[in-house]
N, C-alpha and C positions, 0 to 999 in steps of 0.2 A: 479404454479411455472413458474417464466420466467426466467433460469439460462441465465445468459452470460458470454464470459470466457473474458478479456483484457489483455494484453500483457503492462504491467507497463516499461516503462522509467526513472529510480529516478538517475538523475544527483543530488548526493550530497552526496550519501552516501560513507563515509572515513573511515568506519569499520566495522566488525563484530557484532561489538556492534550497528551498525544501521539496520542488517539486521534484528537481533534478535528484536530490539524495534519495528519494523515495523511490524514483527510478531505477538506481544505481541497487536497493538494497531488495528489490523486485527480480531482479533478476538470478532468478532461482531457479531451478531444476521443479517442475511442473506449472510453473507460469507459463502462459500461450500465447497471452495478448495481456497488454498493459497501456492505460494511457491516465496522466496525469498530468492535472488542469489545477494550476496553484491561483488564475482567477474565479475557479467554480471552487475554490478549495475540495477537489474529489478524485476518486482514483477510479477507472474503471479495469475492472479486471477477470480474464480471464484463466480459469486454472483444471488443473488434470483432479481431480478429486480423490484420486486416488494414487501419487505422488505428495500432493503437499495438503495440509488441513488450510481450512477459513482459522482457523487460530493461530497457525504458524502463519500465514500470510499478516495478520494482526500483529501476529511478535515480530514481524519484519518490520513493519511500517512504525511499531514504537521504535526502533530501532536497538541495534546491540551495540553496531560498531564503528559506524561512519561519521563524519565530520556531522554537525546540525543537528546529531543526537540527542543533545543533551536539552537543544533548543525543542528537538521534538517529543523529548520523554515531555515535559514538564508543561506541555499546552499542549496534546495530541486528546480530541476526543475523538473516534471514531463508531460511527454508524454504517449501518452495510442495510445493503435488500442482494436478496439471491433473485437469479432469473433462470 
């Protein structure tokens, strides 16, 4: 196991209802720990680094397939810092 934790940035999120989706689309096979804060607009997250990339964690939060998608492709900027 190689965890890593990052500090998520999500300029775009306009509700509860996005924090919960991001939630929902996080839980994936090599996430550890997640938490998401739709008043700090940010995600904090832990991951196996060798199960899922910091890129596909990104392609998750743009999202592919869930409700608030389409709200979040089209206002989602994200910024990250690794720790």
């Amino acid at each position: 196991m190689q965890i890593k934790t990052i500090k998520m940035d999500i300029k775009g999120m306009t509700c509860d209802g996005c924090a919960t989706t991001i939630e929902k689309l996080l839980n994936v096979a090599g996430i550890v720990e997640k938490q998401v804060s739709f008043p700090e607009k940010s995600a904090d997250v832990s991951f196996d680094a060798e199960k899922i990339s910091l890129a596909e964690i990104t392609a998750k939060i743009n999202g592919r397939s869930e409700e608030h998608t389409s709200e979040l492709q089209s206002h989602s900027f994200i910024s990250y810092a690794v720790f």
